[in-house]
RORODREN-709301 format. One record per residue (C-alpha): chain; residue in three letters; residue number from 1; y, z, x. Coordinates in steps of 0.2 Angstrom, whole numbers. Layout:
N
kette:rest:nr:py:pz:px
A:ala:NUM:Y:Z:X
...
***
This chain:
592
kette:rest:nr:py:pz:px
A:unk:1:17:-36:219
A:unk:2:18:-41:236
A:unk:3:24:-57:232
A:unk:4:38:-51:221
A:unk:5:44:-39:237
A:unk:6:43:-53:247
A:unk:7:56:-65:237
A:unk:8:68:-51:233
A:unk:9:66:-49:254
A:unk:10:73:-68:256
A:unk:11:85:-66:241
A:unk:12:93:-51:249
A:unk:13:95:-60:267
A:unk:14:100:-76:257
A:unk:15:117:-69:254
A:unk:16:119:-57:271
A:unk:17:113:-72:285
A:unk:18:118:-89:282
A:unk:19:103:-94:292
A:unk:20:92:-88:281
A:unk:21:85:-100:269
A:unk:22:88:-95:248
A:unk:23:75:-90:239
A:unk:24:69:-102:226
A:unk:25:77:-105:211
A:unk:26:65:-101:194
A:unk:27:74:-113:181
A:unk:28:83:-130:180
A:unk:29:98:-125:177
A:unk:30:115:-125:184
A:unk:31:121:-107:194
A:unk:32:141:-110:191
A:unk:33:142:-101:207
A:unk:34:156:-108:218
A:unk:35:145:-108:234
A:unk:36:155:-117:246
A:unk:37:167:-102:241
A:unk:38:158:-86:249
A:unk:39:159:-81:265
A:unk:40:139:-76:273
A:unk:41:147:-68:288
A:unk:42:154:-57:276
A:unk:43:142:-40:269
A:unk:44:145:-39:249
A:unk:45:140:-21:253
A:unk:46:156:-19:263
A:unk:47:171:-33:255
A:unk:48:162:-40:239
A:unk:49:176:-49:234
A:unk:50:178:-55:255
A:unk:51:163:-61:253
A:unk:52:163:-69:237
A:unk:53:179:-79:243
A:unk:54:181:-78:260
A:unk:55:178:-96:265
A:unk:56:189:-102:249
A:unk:57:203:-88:256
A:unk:58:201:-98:273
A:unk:59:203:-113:268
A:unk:60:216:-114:251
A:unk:61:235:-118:253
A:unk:62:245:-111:240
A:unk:63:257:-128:237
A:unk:64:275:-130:241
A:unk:65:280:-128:224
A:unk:66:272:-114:217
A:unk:67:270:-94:222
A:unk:68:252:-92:221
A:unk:69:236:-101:221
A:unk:70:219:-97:214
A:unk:71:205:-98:197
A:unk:72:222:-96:186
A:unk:73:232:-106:193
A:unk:74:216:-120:195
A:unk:75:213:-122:177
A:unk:76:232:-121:173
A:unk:77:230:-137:185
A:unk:78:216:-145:176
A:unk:79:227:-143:160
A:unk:80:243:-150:165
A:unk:81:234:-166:173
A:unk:82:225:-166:156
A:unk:83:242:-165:148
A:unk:84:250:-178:158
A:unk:85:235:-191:154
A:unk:86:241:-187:135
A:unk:87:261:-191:142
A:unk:88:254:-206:149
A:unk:89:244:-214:137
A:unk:90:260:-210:125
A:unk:91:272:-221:137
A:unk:92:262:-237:133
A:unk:93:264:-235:114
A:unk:94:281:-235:103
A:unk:95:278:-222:89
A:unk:96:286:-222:71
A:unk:97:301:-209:73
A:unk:98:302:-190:67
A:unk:99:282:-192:72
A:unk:100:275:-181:83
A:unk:101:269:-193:98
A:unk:102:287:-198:96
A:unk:103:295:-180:99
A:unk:104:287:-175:113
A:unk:105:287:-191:122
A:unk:106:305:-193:119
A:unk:107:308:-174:124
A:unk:108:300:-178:138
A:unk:109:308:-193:142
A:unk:110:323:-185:138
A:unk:111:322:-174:156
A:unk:112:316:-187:168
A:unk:113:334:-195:162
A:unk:114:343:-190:177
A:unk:115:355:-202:177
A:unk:116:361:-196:160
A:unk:117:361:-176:165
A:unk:118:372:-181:181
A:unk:119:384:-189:168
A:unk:120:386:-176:157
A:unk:121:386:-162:169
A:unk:122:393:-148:159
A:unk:123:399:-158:143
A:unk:124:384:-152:131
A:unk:125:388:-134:134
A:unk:126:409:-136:132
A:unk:127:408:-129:115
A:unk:128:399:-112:119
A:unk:129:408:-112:133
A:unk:130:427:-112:123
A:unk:131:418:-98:111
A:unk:132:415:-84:126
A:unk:133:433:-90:135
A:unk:134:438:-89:153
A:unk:135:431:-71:163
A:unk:136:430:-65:180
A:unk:137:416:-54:186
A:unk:138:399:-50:180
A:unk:139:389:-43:194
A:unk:140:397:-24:191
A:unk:141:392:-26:172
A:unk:142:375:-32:175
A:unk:143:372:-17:187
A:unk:144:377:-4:173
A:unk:145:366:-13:159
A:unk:146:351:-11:174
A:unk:147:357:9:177
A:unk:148:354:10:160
A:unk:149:339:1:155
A:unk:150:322:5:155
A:unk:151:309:2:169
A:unk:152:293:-9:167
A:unk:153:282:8:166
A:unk:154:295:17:152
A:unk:155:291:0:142
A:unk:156:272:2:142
A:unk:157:274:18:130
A:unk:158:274:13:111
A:unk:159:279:30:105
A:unk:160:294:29:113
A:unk:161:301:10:115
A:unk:162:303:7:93
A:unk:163:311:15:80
A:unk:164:313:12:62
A:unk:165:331:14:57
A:unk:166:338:12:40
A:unk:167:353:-2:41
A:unk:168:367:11:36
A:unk:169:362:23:50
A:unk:170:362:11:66
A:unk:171:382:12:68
A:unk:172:378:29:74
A:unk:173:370:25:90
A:unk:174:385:12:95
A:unk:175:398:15:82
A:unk:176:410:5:92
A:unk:177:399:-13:89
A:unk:178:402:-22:73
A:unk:179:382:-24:68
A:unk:180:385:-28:51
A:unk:181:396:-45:56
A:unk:182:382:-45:71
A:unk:183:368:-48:58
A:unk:184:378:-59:47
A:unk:185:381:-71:63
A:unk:186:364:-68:66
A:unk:187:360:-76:48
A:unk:188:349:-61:40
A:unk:189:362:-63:26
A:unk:190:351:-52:15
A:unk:191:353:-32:16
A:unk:192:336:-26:25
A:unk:193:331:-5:22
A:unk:194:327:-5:38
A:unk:195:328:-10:58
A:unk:196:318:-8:72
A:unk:197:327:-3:87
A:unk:198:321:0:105
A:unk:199:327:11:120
A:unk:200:339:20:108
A:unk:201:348:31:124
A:unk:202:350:13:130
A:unk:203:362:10:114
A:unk:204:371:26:115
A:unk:205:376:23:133
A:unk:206:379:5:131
A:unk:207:392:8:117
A:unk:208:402:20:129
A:unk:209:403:3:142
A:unk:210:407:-7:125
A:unk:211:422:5:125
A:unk:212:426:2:144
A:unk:213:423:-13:150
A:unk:214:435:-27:149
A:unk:215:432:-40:134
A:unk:216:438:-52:148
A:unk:217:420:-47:157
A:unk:218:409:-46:144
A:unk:219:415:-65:143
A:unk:220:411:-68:160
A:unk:221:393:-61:157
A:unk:222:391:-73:141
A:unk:223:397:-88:151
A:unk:224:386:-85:165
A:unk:225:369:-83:156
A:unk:226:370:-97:146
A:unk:227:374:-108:160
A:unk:228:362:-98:171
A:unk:229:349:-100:156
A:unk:230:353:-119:155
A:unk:231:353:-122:174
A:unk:232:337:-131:174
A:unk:233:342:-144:165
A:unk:234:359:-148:172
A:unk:235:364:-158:186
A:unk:236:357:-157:203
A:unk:237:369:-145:208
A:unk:238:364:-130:197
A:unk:239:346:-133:196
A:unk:240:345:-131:215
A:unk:241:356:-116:216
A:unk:242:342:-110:201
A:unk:243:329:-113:210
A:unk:244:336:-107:228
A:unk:245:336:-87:218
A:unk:246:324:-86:205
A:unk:247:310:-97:216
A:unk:248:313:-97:234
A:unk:249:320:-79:236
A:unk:250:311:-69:222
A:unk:251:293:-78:224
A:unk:252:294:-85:239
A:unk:253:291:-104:234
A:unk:254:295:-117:245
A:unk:255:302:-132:238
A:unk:256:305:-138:220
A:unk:257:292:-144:206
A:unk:258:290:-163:205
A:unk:259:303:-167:190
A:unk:260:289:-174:181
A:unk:261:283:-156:181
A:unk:262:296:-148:176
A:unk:263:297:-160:163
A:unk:264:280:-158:154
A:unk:265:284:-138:158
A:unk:266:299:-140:146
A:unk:267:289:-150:133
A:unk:268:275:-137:132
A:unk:269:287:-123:130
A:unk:270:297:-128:117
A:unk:271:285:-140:106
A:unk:272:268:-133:112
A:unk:273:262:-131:95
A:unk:274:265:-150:94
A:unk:275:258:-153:111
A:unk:276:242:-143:107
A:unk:277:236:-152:92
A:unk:278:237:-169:104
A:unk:279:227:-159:117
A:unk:280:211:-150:107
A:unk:281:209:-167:101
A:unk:282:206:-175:119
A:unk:283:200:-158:128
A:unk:284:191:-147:119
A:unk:285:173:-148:116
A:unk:286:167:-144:99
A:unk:287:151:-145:100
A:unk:288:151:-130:113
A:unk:289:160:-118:96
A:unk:290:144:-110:92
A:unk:291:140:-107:111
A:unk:292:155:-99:111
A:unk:293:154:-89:93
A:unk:294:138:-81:100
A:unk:295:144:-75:119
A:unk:296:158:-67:108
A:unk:297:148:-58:94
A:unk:298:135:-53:109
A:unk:299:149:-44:117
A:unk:300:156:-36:101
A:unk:301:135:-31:101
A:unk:302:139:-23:118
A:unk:303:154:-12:114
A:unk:304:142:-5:100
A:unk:305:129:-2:114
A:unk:306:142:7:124
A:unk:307:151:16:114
A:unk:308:133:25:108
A:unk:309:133:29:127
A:unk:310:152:39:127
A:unk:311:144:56:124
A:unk:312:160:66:126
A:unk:313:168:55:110
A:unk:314:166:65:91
A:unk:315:157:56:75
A:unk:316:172:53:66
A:unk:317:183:46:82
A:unk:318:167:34:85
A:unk:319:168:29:68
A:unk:320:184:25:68
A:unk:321:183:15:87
A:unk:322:169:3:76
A:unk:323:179:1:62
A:unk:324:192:-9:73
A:unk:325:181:-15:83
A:unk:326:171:-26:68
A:unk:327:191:-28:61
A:unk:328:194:-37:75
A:unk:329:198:-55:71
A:unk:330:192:-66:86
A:unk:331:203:-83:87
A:unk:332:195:-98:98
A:unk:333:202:-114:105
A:unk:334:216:-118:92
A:unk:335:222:-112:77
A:unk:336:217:-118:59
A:unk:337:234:-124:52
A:unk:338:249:-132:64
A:unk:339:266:-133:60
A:unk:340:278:-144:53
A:unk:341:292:-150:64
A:unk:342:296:-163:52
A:unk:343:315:-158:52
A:unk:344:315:-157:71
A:unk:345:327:-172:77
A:unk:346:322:-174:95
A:unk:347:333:-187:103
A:unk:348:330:-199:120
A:unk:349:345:-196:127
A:unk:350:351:-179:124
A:unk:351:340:-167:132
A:unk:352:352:-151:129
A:unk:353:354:-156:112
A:unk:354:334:-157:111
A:unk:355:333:-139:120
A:unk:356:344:-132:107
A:unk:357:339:-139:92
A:unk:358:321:-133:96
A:unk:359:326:-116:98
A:unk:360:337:-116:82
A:unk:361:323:-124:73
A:unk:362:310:-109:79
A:unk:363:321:-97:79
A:unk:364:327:-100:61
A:unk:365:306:-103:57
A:unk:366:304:-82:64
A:unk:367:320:-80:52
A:unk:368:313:-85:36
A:unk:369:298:-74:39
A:unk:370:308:-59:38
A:unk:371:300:-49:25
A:unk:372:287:-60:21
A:unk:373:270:-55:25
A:unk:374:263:-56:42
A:unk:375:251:-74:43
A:unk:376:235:-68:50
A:unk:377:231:-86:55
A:unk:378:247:-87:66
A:unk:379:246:-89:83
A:unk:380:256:-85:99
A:unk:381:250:-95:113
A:unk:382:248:-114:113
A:unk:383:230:-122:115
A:unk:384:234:-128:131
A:unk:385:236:-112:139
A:unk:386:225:-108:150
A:unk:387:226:-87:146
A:unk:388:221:-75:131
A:unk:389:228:-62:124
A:unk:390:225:-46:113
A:unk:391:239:-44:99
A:unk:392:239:-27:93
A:unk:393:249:-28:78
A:unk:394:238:-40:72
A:unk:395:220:-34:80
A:unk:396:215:-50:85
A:unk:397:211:-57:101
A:unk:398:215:-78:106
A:unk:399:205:-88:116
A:unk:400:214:-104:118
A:unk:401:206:-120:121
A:unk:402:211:-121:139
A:unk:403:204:-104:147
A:unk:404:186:-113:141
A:unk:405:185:-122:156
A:unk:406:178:-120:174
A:unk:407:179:-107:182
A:unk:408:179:-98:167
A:unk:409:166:-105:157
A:unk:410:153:-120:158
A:unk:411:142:-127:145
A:unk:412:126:-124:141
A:unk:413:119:-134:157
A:unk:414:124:-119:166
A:unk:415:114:-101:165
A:unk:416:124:-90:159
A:unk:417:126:-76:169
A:unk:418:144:-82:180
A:unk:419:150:-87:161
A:unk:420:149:-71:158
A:unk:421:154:-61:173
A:unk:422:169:-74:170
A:unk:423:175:-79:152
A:unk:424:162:-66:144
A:unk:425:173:-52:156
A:unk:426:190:-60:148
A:unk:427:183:-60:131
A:unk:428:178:-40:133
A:unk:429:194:-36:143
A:unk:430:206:-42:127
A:unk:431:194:-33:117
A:unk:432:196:-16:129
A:unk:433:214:-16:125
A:unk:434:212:-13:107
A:unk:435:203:3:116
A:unk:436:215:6:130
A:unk:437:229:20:133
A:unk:438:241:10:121
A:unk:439:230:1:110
A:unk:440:219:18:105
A:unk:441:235:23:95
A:unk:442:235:8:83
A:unk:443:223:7:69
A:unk:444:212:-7:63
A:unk:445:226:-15:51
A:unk:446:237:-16:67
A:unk:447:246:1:63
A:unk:448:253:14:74
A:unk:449:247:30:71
A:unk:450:234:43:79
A:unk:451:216:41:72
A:unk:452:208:50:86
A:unk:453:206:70:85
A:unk:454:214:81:99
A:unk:455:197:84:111
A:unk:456:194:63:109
A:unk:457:210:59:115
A:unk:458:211:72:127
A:unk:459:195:69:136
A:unk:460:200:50:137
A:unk:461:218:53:144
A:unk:462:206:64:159
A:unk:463:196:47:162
A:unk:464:212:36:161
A:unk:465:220:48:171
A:unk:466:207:47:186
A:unk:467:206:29:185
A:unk:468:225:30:189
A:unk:469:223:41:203
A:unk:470:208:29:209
A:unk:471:218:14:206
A:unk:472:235:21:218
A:unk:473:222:22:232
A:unk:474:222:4:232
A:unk:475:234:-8:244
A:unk:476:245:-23:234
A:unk:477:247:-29:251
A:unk:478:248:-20:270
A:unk:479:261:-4:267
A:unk:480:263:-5:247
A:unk:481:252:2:236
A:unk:482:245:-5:219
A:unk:483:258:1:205
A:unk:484:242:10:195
A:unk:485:253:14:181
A:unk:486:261:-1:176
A:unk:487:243:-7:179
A:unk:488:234:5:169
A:unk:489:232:-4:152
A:unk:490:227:-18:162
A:unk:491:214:-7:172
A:unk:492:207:2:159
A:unk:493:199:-15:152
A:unk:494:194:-22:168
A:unk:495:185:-8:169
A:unk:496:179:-8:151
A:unk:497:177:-22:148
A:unk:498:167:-26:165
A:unk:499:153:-16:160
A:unk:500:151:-21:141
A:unk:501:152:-40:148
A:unk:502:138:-35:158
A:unk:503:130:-27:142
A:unk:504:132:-43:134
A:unk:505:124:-54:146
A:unk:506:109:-45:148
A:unk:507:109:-46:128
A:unk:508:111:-65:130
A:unk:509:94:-65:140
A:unk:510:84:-59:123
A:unk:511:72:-48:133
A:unk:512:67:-62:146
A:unk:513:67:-61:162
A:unk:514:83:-69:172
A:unk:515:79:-84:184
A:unk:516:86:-83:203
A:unk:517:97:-98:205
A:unk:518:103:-103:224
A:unk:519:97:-86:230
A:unk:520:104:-75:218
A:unk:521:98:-62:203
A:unk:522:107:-63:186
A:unk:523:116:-47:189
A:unk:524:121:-54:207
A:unk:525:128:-70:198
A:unk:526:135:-61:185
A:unk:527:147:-51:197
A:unk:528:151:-66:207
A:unk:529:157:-76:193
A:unk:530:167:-59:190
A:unk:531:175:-59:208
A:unk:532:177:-79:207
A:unk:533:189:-79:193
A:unk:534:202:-65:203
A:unk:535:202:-77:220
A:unk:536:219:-78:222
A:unk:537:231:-83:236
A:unk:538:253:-76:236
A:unk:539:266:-78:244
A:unk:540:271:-62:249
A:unk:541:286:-61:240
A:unk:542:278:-67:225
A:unk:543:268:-50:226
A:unk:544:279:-40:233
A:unk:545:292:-42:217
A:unk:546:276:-43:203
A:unk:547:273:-24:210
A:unk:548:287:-17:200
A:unk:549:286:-30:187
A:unk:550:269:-35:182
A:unk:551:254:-30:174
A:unk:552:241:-34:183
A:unk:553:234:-26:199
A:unk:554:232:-41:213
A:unk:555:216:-51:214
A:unk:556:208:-43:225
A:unk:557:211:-27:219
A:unk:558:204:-31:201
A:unk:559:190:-45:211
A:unk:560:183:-25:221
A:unk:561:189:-11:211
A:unk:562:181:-14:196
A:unk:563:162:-17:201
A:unk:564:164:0:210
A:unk:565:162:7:195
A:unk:566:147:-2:189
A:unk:567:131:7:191
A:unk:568:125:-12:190
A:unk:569:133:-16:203
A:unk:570:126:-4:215
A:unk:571:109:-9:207
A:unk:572:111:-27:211
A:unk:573:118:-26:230
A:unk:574:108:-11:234
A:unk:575:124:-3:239
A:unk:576:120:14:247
A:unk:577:132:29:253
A:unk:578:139:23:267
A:unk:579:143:7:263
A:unk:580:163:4:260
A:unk:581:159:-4:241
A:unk:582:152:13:238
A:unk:583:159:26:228
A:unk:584:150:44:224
A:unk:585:145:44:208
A:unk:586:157:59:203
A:unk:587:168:48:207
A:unk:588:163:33:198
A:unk:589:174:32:181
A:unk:590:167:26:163
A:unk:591:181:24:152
A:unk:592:168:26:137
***
């Protein structure tokens, strides 16, 4: 006994006093922990995410080209130097045309022609161009269309941003718009029963500007955006003036991507399907699928686990809840089928041409599935992204084959607990939003409607309500605050699906005790691999624009303010009342 009190002793110091030694480590295995990383003149009790990060915080440099710098933006790195050693071992072979090695090496090539682009200047765009005709103004214009449209946080509700409108009925929200000829140029030739429409109020106002405004303006507002759209692949000239407003002075970034970059950026976008089946064959580990299966299943164990523990929830909601959750279809590293870009021409020396054949070609692809059935093997994010998402049409989650890398997730010469503070805590947060404010109100088959009774769903809206009103006390950066109700969605599952990740790990253990591995307990490394993964660097800019705009919550918002609410994590760090990580337990809020 005494000796146990005496390790724990040296594993609390370890991580207070650099000049205390670690205690010893109990197993062979690897920690995952970023070491060099955390800051020891730093109290966890005080700044966990400080101290998790602060000597990385110290020391990294967001590069000149980008607007922020941290585990994100690290394994997007690792994937697009894994991406160019594809590009370059294609540039040493010629490949049979209408191949695929042959469309995205020529796409590519097809943007590093500069020589070319300076040439043509605005040549490939003439004939859109003589469509819209000669305008004047579109500043005015653009003000009105933003008077009328929605903010980012009137987006986020699902009852109101869709309807379902039969085809006849749409002239009357803007009578004075031709929709039929509008579908027919559109090419849905076919009479549908009905359309979905969103912001309708938006409609009715902008067919009173439709009566209004100029046709010579609403020229100038088609001209400008396709040339602003085509920008970065013009000449010099407009892909400077591009980046001078949409980098430099809305993010803050100080010079331009190399062109090779920007090149392989272009390539992914538009033929990442094609790109990713070149990718998962070089980059993703196989072997580690079954790993992978089981940290996923033990956190769908977990969400069983918790919801047991949401008291205040009714039989028939829970019932419900568990009926998604086991619906959920759970999508890793790429999908089963790819697509067929046979018919795709993809030419060396036409890079517009390239760009817009791409886009008619996928555009016509989402065309011919209108009315078809959904594919529930379809995915939405390329392979090579190094992101997830939860689709809740579909209720599936996607893990792509790039988010399965340091410092997300490590193979099994690593103990688990970091993987599981850090891809495990992904895997739970997509899963939270199937659960969250917006995702609750869709059923298992990907339906929107209400399955929860009244009490449920008002009890949760009193805990999403408070997280809110926890989350606005929060700083974005030195006089703004965090925008806790764009970030809602976003910060139910962190919170969420913190706590079930945690759930899951100790479910990983099988009952067995966890090792100490370079002075810290499993719990610790668990909530350090957590707070690794949300290290991030902005430029101020960056942050100050995303505050309106995105999401997500800062880094070291979501690195701190979740774990605040993890009983866990007061258990862990022995964090006491008094300590600024502390919050009273009445104040402490469990989604479930």
């Amino acid at each position: 006994m005494r000796k146990h009190i005496l390790s724990h002793l040296i594993l609390v110091g370890a991580f207070l006093h650099s000049s205390v030694s670690y205690a010893v480590s109990t197993t062979s295995l690897k920690s995952a922990i970023d070491l060099k990383a955390i800051d020891r003149t730093v109290d966890p009790k005080q700044d966990f995410y400080q101290f998790v990060n602060g000597n990385w915080l110290k020391t990294a440099k967001i590069p000149e080209d980008q607007a922020l710098s941290g585990a994100f933006a690290e394994v997007s790195m690792k994937s697009t130097q894994q991406l160019f050693d594809i590009f370059n071992e294609l540039a040493k072979k010629q490949y049979p045309q209408g191949s695929n090695e042959q469309k995205v090496a020529d796409l590519y090539a097809s943007y590093m022609d500069t020589d070319r682009l300076e040439q043509l200047g605005l040549e490939a765009l003439q004939q859109d161009l003589q469509r819209i005709e000669d305008a004047r103004t579109i500043l005015a214009l653009e003000k009105a269309l933003a008077k009328i449209s929605w903010s980012a946080v009137e987006l986020r509700n699902d009852e109101v941003r869709t309807y379902l409108v039969e085809t006849k009925n749409i002239i009357n929200y803007m009578p004075s718009f031709d929709w039929m000829n509008y579908f027919s140029e559109l090419g849905l030739k076919g009479a549908r029963k009905e359309v979905a429409i969103s912001q309708i109020n938006y409609l009715r106002q902008l067919d009173q500007l439709w009566k209004v405004v100029p046709i010579e303006t609403w020229q100038t507002y088609l001209k400008f955006n396709l040339i602003n759209s085509y920008s970065p692949f013009l000449t010099e000239v407009f892909q400077n003036h591009h980046f001078e407003f949409y980098e430099k002075t809305l993010e803050g970034v100080q010079a331009r991507s190399p062109r090779k970059e920007s090149a392989l950026e272009l390539t992914n976008g538009i033929l990442g399907n094609v790109l990713g089946k070149l990718y998962v064959e070089k980059h993703f580990n196989e072997s580690q699928r079954p790993a992978m299966q089981e940290m996923v299943e033990n956190v769908r164990k977990a969400f069983h686990l918790k919801l047991d523990q949401a008291d205040w929830m009714g039989s028939d909601t829970k019932k419900q809840v568990r009926h998604k959750l086991d619906s959920i279809n759970i999508k890793i590293g790429y999908p089963k089928t790819w697509r067929d870009y046979s018919a795709l021409e993809i030419r060396k020396d036409d890079l517009i041409g390239n760009i817009q054949r791409t886009r008619l070609f996928n555009y016509q692809r989402e065309l011919d599935q209108v009315g078809e059935p959904i594919d529930p093997e379809a995915w939405h994010m390329s392979p090579q992204t190094a992101n997830a998402y939860y689709n809740v049409k579909l209720n599936e989650i996607v893990l792509p084959a790039a988010i399965w890398q340091a410092p997300f997730y490590y193979d099994d010469s690593h103990d688990p607990a970091v993987n599981y503070g850090a891809i495990g805590a992904v895997i739970a947060h997509e899963i939270s939003h199937g659960f969250d404010d917006r995702g609750s109100r869709f059923d298992a088959k990907g339906k929107g409607e209400e399955t929860w009774n009244e009490h449920d769903r008002k009890k949760f809206n009193e805990r999403t309500k408070a997280l809110v009103e926890q989350y606005k006390q929060y700083e974005a950066l030195p006089g703004h605050k965090v925008n806790a109700e764009l970030n809602k969605s976003e910060n139910i599952s962190d919170n969420l699906g913190l706590g079930i990740a945690h759930m899951a790990y100790k479910l990983s253990l099988k009952g067995q005790p966890a090792p100490v591995i370079d002075g810290f307990s499993g719990d610790q490394r668990f909530y350090i691999g957590w707070a690794q993964v949300w290290r991030s660097k902005s430029n101020p800019e960056y942050l100050l624009n995303s505050l309106n705009l995105a999401s997500h919550a800062p880094g070291h918002v979501r690195g701190n303010g979740a774990v605040r609410n993890q009983q866990s994590f007061y258990e862990a760090f022995e964090i006491k009342e008094g300590d600024k990580m502390y919050l009273s337990p009445e104040k402490r809020i469990s989604i479930w």
